[in-house]
C-alpha positions as CSV (number, residue, x, y, z in Angstrom):
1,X,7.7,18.4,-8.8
2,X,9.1,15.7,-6.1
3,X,12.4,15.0,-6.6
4,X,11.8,11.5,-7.1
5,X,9.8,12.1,-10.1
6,X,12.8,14.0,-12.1
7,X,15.2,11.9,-13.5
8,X,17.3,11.0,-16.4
9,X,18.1,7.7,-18.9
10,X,20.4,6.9,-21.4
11,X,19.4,7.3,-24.9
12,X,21.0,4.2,-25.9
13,X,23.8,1.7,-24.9
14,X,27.4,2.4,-24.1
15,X,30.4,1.0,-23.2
16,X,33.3,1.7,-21.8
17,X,36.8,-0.3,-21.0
18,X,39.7,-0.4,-18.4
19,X,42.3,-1.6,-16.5
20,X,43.3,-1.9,-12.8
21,X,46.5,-3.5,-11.6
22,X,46.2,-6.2,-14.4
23,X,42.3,-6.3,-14.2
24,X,40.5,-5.2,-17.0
25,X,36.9,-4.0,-16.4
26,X,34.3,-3.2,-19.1
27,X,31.4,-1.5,-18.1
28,X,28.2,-1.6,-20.6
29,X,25.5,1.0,-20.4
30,X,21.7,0.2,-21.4
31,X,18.0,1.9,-21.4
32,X,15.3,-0.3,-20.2
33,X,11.7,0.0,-19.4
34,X,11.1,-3.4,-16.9
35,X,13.0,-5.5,-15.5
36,X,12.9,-8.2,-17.8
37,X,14.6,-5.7,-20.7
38,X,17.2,-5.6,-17.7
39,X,17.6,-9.8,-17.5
40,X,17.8,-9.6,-21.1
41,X,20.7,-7.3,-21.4
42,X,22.5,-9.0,-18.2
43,X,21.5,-12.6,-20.2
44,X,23.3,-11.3,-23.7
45,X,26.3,-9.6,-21.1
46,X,26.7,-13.0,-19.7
47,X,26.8,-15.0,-23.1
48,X,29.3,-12.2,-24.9
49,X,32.1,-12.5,-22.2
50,X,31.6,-16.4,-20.9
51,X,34.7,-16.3,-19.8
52,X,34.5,-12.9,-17.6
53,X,35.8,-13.8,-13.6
54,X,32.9,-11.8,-12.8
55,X,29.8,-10.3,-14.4
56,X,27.9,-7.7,-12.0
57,X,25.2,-5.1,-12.5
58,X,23.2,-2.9,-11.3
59,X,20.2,-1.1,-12.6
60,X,17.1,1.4,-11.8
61,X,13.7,1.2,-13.3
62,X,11.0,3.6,-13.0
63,X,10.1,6.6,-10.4
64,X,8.3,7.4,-7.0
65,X,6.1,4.7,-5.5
66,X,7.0,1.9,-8.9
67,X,10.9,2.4,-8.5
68,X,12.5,-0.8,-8.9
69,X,16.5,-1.1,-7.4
70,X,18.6,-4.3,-8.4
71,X,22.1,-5.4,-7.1
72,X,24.5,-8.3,-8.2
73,X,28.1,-9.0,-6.8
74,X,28.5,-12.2,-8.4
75,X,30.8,-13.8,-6.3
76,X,32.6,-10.1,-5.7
77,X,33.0,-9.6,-2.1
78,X,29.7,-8.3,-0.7
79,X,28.7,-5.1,-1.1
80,X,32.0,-4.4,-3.3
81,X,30.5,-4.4,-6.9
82,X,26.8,-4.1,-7.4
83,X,26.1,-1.8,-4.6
84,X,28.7,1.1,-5.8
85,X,27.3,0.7,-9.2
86,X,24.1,1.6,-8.1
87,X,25.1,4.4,-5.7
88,X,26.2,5.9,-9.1
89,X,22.8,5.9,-11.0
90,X,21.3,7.1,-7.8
91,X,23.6,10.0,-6.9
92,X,23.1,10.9,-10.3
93,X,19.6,10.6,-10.5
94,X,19.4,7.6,-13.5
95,X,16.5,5.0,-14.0
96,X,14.8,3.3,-16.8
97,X,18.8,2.2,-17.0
98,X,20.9,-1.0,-16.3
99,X,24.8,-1.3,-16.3
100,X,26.7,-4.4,-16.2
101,X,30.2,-4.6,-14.9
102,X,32.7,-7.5,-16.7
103,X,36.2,-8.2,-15.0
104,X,38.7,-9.9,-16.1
105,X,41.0,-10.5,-13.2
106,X,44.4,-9.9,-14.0
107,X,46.3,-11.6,-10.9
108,X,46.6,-8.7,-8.3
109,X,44.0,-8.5,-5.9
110,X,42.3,-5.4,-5.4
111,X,41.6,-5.2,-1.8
112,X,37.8,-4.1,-1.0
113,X,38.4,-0.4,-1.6
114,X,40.1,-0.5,-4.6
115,X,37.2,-2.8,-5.8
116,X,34.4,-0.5,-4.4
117,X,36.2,2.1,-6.7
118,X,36.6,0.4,-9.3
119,X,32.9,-0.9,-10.0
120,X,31.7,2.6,-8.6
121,X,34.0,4.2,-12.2
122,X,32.1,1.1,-14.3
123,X,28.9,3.6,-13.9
124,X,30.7,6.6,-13.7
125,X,32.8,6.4,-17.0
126,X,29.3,5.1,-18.7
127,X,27.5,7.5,-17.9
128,X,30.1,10.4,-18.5
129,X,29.8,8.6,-22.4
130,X,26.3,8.0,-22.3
131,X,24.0,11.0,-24.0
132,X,21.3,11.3,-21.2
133,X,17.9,12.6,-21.4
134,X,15.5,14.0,-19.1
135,X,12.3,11.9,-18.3
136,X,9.2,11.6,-16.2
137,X,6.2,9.5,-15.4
138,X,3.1,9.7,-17.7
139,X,-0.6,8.8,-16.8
140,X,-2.8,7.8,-20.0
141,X,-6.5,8.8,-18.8
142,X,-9.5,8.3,-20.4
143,X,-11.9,10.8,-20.6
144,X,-15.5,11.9,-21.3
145,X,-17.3,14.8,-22.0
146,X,-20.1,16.9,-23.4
147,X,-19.2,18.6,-27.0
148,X,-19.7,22.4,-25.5
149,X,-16.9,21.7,-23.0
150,X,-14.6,20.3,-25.8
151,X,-12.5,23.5,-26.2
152,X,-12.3,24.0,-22.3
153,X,-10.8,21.0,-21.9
154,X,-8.4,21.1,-24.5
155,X,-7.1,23.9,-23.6
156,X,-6.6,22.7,-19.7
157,X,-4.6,20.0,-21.7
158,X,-2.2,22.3,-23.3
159,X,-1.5,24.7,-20.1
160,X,-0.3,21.3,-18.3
161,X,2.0,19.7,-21.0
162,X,-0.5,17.2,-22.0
163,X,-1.1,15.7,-25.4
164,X,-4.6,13.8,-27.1
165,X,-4.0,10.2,-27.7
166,X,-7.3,9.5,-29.8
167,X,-10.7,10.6,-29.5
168,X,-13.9,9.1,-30.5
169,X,-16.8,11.6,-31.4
170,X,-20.1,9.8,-30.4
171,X,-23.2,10.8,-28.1
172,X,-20.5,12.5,-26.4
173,X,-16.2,12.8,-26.6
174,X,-14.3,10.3,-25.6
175,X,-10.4,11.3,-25.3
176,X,-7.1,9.0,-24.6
177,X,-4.6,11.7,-23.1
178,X,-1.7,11.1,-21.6
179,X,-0.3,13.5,-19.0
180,X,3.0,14.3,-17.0
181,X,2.1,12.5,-13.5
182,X,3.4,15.7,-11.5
183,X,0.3,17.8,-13.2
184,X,-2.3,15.2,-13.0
185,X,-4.0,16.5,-9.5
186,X,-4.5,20.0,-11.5
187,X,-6.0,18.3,-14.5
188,X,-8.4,16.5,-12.3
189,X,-9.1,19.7,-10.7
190,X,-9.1,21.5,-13.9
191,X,-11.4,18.9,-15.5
192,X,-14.2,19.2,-12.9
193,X,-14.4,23.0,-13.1
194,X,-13.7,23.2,-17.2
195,X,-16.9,20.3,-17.3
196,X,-19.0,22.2,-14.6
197,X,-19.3,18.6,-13.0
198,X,-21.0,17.1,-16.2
199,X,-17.6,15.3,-17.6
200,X,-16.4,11.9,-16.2
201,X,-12.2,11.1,-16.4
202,X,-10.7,7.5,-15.3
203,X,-6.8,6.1,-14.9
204,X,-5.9,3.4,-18.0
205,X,-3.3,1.3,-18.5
206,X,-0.7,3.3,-20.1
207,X,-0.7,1.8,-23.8
């Protein structure tokens, strides 16, 4: 499977705390699906610590050809905040995952490196807190086939890790399965051969 396709998420928020020469940072951890989840959990962030000197983030979403990458210094020195944050989730292969970065400054300035390092242990100490579980793209496709070919199919479905959504038994089957993304070229494959031609699949909106 491409490497792009193989990542990880947290299972649900963290957070973690700490100081720096007077500055106290506290990093929050979050699972999210799009990126308005993300604005969501930035928005609520924002409005728990109004008083923060600085609220940055940084978050991930999706895999491959959808991956979505977000950055925010707020008012940090460019490149200083955000960026390292999101060096983190990369390096360590996270998506589907926002964190948010609160400072407190505490008087001392940090200089730019001891700032890069500082947001870069925001992510670091979240994630090293956060439970994280392995995930993957999934395609939904609708398919349709004769009855005879019904146990042919299924069992293509099981060698490939897929799993039947719903099924409607009419004139013919209709099946809602989902399926890793990585596998669906086989099932496509599979499906022509397992249907001798006579069985129809398309892509749907995953549900």
């Amino acid at each position: 499977m491409p490497d792009d396709l193989i990542y990880f998420s947290p299972c649900k928020k963290v957070r973690c705390q700490f100081s720096v020469l007077g500055s106290r940072f506290i990093a929050t951890l979050a699972p999210v699906v799009a990126e308005i989840a993300s604005r969501q959990i930035i928005d609520a962030v924002n409005a728990e610590f109004p008083d923060a000197t600085h609220n940055t983030y940084a978050y991930r979403i999706g895999a491959g050809n959808s991956l979505i990458e977000r950055a925010f210094d707020d008012r940090e020195p460019a490149g200083t905040a955000g960026a390292p944050m999101l060096q983190i989730l990369k390096g360590h292969n996270i998506a589907d995952a926002v964190v948010i970065a609160t400072r407190y400054f505490g008087g001392t300035k940090l200089g730019i490196g001891g700032l890069t390092r500082a947001y870069r242990d925001c992510a670091r100490l979240s994630l090293e807190k956060a439970v994280l579980i392995n995930r993957e793209p999934l395609e939904t496709i609708q398919i349709t086939l004769n009855y005879e070919d019904l146990g042919a199919v299924t069992r293509l479905l099981e060698s490939l890790g897929g799993k039947v959504l719903d099924v409607d038994y009419s004139d013919l089957v209709t099946m809602r399965v989902q399926i890793p993304t990585r596998e669906s070229e086989k099932l496509f494959n599979g499906f022509e051969s397992a249907c001798r031609g006579r069985g129809s699949y398309k892509l749907i909106t995953p549900p």
